[in-house]
DOVO-102066 format. One record per residue (C-alpha): x, y, z; residue in one letter; chain; residue number from 1. Coordinates in steps of 0.05 Angstrom, whole numbers, padded with zeros to 5 digits. Layout:
REM DOVO-102066
+--------+--------+--------+------+-------+------+
|     px |     py |     pz | resn | chain | resi |
+--------+--------+--------+------+-------+------+
|      X |      Y |      Z |    a |     A |  NUM |
...
+--------+--------+--------+------+-------+------+
//
This chain:
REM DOVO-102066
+--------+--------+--------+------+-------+------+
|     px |     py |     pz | resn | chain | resi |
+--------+--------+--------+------+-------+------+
|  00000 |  00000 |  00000 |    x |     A |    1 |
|  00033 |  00073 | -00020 |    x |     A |    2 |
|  00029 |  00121 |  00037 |    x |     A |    3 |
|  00005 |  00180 | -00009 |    x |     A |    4 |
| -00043 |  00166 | -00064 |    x |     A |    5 |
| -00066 |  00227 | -00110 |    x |     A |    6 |
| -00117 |  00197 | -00168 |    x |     A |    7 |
| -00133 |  00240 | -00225 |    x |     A |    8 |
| -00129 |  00305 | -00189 |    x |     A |    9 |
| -00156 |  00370 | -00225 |    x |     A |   10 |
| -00168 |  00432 | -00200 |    x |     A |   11 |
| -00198 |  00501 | -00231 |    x |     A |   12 |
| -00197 |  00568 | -00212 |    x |     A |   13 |
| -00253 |  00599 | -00258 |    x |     A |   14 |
| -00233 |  00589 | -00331 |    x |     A |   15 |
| -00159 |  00567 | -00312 |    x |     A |   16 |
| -00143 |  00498 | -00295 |    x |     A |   17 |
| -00093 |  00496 | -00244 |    x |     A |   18 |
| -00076 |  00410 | -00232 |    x |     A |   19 |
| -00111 |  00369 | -00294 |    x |     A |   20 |
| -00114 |  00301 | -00287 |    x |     A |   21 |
| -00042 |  00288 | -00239 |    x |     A |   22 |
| -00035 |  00228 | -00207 |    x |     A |   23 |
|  00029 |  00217 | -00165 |    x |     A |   24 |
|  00049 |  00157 | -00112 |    x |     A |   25 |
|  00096 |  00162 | -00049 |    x |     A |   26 |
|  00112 |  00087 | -00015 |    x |     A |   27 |
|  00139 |  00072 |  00049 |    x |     A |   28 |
|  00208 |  00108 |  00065 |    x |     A |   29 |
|  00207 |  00133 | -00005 |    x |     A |   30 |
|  00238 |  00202 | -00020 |    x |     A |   31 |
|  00200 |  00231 | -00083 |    x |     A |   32 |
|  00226 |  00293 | -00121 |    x |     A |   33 |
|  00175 |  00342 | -00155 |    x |     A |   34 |
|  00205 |  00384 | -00215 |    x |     A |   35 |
|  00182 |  00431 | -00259 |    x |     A |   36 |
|  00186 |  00501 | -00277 |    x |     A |   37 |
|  00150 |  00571 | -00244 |    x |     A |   38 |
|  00074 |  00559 | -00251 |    x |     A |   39 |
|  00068 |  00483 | -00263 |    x |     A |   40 |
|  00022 |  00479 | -00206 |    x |     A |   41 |
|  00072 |  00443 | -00160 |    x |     A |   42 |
|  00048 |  00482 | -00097 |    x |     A |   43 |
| -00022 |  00475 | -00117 |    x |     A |   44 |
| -00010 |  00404 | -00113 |    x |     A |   45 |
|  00020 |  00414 | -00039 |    x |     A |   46 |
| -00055 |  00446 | -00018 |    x |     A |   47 |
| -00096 |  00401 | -00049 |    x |     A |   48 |
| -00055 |  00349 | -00011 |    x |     A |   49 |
| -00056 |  00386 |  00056 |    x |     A |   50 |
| -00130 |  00411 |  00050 |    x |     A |   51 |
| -00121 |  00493 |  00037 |    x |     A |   52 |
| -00155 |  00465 | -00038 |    x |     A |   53 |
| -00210 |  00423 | -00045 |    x |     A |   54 |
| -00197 |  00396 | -00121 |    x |     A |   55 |
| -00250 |  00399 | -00175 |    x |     A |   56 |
| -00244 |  00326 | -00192 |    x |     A |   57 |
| -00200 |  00266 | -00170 |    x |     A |   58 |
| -00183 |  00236 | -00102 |    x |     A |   59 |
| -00128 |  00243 | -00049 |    x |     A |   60 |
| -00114 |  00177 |  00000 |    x |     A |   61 |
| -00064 |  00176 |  00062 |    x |     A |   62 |
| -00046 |  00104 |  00074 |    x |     A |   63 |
| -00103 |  00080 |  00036 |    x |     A |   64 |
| -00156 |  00133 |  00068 |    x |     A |   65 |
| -00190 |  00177 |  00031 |    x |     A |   66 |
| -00173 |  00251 |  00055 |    x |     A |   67 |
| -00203 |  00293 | -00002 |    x |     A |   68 |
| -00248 |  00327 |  00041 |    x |     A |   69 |
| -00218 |  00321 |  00106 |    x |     A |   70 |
| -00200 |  00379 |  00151 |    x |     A |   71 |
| -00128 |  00413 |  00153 |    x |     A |   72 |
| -00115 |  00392 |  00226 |    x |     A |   73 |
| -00144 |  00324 |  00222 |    x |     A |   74 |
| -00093 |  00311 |  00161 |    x |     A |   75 |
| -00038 |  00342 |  00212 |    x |     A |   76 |
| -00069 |  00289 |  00265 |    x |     A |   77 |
| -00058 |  00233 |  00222 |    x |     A |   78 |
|  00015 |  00241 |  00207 |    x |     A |   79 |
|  00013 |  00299 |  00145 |    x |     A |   80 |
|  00065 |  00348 |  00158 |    x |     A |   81 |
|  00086 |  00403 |  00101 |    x |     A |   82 |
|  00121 |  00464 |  00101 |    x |     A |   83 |
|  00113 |  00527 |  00060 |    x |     A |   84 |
|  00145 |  00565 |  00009 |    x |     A |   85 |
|  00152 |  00627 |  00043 |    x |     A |   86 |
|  00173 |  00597 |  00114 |    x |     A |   87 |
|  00111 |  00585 |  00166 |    x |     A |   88 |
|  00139 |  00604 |  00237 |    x |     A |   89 |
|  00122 |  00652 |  00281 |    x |     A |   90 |
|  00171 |  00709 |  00270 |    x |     A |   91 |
|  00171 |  00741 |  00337 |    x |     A |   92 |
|  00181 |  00670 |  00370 |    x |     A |   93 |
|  00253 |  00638 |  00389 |    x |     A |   94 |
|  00262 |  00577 |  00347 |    x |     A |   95 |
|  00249 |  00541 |  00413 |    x |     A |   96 |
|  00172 |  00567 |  00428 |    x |     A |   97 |
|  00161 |  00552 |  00353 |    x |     A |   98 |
|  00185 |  00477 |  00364 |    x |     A |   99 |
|  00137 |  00474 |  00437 |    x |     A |  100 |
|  00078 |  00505 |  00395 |    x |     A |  101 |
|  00089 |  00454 |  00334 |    x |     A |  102 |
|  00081 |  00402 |  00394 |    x |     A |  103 |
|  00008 |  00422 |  00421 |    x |     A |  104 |
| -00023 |  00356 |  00388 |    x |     A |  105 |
|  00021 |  00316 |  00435 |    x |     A |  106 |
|  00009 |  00347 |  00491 |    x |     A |  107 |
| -00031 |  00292 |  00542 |    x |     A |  108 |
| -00056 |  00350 |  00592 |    x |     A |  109 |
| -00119 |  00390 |  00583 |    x |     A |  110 |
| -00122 |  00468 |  00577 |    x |     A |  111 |
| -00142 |  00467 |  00664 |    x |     A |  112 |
| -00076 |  00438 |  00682 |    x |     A |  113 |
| -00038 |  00476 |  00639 |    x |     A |  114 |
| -00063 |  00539 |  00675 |    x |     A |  115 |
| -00061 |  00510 |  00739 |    x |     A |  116 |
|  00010 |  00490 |  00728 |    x |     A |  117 |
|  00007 |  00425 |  00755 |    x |     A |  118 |
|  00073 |  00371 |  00772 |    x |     A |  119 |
|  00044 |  00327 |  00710 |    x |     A |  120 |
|  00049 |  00398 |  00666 |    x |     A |  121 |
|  00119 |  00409 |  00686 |    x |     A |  122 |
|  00144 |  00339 |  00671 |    x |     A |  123 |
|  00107 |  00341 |  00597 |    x |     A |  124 |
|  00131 |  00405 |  00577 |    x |     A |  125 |
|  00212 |  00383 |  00597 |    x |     A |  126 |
|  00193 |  00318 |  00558 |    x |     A |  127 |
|  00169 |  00364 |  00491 |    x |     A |  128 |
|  00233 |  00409 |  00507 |    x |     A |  129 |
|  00278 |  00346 |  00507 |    x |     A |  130 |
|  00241 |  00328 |  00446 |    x |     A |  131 |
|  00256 |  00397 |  00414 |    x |     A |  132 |
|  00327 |  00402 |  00425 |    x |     A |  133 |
|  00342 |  00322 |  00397 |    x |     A |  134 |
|  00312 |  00352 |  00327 |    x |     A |  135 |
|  00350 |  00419 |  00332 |    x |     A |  136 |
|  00412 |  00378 |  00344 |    x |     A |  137 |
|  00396 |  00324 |  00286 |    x |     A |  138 |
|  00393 |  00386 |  00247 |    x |     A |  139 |
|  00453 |  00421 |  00277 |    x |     A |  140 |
|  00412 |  00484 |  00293 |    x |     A |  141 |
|  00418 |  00478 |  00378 |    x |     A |  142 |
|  00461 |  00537 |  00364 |    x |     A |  143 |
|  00398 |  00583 |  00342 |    x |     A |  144 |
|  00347 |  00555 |  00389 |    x |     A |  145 |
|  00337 |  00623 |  00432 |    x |     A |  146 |
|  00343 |  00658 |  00370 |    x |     A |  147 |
|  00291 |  00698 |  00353 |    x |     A |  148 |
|  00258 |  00668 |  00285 |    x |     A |  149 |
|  00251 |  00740 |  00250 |    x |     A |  150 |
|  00336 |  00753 |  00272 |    x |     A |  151 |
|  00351 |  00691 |  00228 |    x |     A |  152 |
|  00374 |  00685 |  00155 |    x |     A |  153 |
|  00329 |  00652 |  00103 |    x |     A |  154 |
|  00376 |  00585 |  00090 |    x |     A |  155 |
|  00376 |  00586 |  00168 |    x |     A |  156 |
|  00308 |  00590 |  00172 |    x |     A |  157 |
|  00291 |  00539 |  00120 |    x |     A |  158 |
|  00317 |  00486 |  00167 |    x |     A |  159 |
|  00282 |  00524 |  00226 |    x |     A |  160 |
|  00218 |  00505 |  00184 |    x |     A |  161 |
|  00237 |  00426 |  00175 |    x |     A |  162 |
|  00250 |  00423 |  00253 |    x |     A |  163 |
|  00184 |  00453 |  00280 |    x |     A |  164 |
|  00148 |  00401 |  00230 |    x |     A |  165 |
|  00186 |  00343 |  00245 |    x |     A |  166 |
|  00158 |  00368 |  00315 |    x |     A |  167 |
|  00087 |  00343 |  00294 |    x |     A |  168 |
|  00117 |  00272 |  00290 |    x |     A |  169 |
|  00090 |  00269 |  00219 |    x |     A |  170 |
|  00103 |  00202 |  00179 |    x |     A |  171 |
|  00093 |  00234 |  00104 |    x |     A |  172 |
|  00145 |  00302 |  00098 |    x |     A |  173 |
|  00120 |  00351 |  00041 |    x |     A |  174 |
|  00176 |  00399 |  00033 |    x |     A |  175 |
|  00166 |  00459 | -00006 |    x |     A |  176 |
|  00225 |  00486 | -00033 |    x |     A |  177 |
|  00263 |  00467 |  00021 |    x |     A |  178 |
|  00330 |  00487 | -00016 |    x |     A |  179 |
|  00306 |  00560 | -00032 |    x |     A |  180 |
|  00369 |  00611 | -00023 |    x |     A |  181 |
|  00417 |  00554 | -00012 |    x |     A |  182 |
|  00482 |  00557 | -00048 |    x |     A |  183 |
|  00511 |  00488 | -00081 |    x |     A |  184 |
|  00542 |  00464 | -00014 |    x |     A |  185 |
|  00496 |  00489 |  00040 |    x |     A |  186 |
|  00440 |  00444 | -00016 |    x |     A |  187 |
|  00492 |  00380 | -00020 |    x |     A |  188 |
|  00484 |  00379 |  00062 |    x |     A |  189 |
|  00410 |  00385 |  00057 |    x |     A |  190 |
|  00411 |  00329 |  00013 |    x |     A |  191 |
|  00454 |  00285 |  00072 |    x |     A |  192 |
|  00403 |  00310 |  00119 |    x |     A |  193 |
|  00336 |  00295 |  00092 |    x |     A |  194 |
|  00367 |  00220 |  00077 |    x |     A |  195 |
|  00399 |  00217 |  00148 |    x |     A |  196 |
|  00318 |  00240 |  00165 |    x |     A |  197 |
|  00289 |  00192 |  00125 |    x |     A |  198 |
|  00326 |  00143 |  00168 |    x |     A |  199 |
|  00324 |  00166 |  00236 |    x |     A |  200 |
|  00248 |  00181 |  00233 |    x |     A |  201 |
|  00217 |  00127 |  00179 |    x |     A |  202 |
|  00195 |  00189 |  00145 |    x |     A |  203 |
|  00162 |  00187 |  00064 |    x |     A |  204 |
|  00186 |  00246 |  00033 |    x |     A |  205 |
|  00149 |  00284 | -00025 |    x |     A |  206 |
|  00192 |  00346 | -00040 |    x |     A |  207 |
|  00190 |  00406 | -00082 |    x |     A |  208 |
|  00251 |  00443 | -00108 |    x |     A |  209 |
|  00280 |  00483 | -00169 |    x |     A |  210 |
|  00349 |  00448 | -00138 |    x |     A |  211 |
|  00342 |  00392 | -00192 |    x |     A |  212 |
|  00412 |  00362 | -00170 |    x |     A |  213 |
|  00384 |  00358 | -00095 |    x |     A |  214 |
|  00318 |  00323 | -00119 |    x |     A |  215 |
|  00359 |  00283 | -00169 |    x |     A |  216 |
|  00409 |  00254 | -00126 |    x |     A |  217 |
|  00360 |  00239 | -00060 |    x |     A |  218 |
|  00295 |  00224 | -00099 |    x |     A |  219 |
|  00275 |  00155 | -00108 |    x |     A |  220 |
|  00226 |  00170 | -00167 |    x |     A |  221 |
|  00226 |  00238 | -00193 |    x |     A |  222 |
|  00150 |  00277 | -00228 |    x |     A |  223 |
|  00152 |  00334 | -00271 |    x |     A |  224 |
|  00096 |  00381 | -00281 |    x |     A |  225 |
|  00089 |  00435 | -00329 |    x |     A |  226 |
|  00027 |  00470 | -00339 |    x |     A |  227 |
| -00010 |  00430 | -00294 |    x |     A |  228 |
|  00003 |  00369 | -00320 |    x |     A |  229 |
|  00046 |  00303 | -00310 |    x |     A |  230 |
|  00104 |  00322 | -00359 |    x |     A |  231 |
|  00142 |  00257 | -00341 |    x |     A |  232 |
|  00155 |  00215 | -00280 |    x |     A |  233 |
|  00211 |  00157 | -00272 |    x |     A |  234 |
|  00275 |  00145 | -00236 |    x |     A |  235 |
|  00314 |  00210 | -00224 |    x |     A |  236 |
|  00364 |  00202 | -00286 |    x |     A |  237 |
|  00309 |  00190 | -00335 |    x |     A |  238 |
|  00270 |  00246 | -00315 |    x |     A |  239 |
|  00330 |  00290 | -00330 |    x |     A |  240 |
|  00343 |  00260 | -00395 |    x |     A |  241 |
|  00278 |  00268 | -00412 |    x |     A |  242 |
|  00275 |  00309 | -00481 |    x |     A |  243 |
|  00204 |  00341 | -00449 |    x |     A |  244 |
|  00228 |  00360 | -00389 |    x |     A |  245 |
|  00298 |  00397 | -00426 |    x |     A |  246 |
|  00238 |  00431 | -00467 |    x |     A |  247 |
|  00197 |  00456 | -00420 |    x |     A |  248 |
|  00266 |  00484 | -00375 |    x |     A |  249 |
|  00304 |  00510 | -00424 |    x |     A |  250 |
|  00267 |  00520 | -00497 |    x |     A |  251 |
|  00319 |  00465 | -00524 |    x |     A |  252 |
|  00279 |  00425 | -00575 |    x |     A |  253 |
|  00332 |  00365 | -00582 |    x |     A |  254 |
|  00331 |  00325 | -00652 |    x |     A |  255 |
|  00287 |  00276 | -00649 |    x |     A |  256 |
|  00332 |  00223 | -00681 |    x |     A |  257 |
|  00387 |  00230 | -00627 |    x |     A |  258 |
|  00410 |  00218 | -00558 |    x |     A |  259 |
|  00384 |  00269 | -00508 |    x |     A |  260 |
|  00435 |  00304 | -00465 |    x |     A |  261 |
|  00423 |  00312 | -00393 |    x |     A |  262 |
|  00408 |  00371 | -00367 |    x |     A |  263 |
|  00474 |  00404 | -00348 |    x |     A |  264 |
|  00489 |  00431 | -00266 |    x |     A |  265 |
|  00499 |  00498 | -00296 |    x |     A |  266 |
|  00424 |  00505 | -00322 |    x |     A |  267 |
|  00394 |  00468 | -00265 |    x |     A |  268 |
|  00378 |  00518 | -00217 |    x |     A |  269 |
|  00322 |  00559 | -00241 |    x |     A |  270 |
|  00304 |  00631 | -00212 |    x |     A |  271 |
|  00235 |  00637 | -00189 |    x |     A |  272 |
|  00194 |  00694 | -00219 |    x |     A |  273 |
|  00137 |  00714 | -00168 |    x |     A |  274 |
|  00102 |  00656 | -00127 |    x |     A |  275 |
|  00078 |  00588 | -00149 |    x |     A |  276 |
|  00012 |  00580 | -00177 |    x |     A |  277 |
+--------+--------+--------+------+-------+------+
//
């Protein structure tokens, strides 16, 4: 059974279509990479997974459960954790109270004791900071955990954003653009670090980037979209071969009759113009 299941998904917005027709699988402990160039509806795809879209047709199942129409939270409840393009934390926080806050849907006592400030509330909240501090060291960010979130750069806080929602104790990851203002080196650690994640947690990763070597060299199976559509999908090197998915990067219309190149590192990291679609 895959872990994420996303059937024919489409998804208008008036008179433009958004997602038409996508389908996309994520097993158990698989990393899968998500390519494709500004507006291909990548992000799009993100909400209707997550619940901020309800599609116009097609079905979304979480370990063989249909979530389609289910609530954000009660997605969050069952394992779903995602971050955001433009980072989700609470600026005027320390990295710290954004990790305790992430935690509030495993905390055990009720809103009474926490106000009374009970022995048993004490004990659960050192618990949840122990907790905290394991992921903030697993991610070599201990350093900036009284920080305050707004003080902190954006590569910084990229990782900030992984922490608090490994904090949820989420099985399936959706990372958006977790590379975004990385240079080559800081995204060949990221890379080490969402496979040494994958291990330590027994996490499925879906993730978005315009990194293609990060998602090529971690990915297990690699989709490209491009105007809303499933451009390709396959193991990582095939994807980047792929004589579609050179077109729809780069304008190069290969020969048809010969061997296409791979996309080279140079070309591979794209800017992005304005947001996602």
């Amino acid at each position: 059974m895959s872990v994420l299941e996303i059937d024919h998904l489409t998804i208008r917005f008036g008179g433009i279509t958004a997602l038409n027709d996508v389908s996309l699988r994520a097993g158990e402990w698989e990393i899968v990479g998500i390519i494709g160039p500004n507006g291909a509806g990548k992000t799009t795809l993100f909400n209707c997974i997550t619940g901020f879209y309800s599609p116009t047709a097609g079905r979304v199942r979480y370990r063989g459960t249909d979530i389609t129409e289910m609530a954000v939270h009660r997605r969050t409840a069952l394992g779903i954790g995602r971050t955001f393009q433009n980072v989700g934390l609470v600026k005027n926080a320390s990295v710290a109270e954004n990790l305790a806050t992430a935690q509030h849907l495993q905390v055990s006592y009720d809103p009474w004791a926490g106000i009374a400030g009970g022995p048993s509330t004490f004990t659960e909240e050192r618990r949840l900071s122990e907790r905290s501090q394991l992921i903030l060291d697993l991610l070599d960010l201990r350093h900036v955990s009284r920080e305050r979130v707004a003080d902190l750069p954006y590569g910084v806080l990229k990782k900030v954003e992984i922490a608090a929602v490994l904090a949820t104790d989420p099985d399936l990851l959706l990372l958006d653009e977790p590379g975004s203002g990385m240079g080559p080196e800081e995204a060949l650690a990221l890379g080490d670090t969402l496979l040494e994640l994958r291990k330590e947690f027994g996490l499925s990763i879906v993730m978005i980037d315009h990194h293609v070597p990060l998602v090529t060299r971690v990915s297990d199976y690699v989709y490209c979209l491009n105007f809303g559509e499933v451009l390709a999908e396959g193991k990582p090197d095939d994807v980047r071969r792929h004589p579609e998915v050179a077109r729809a990067y780069l304008g190069i219309d290969p020969e048809p009759e010969s061997e296409p190149e791979p996309l080279a590192e140079s070309t591979l990291v794209l800017p992005r113009v304005g947001g996602e679609r």
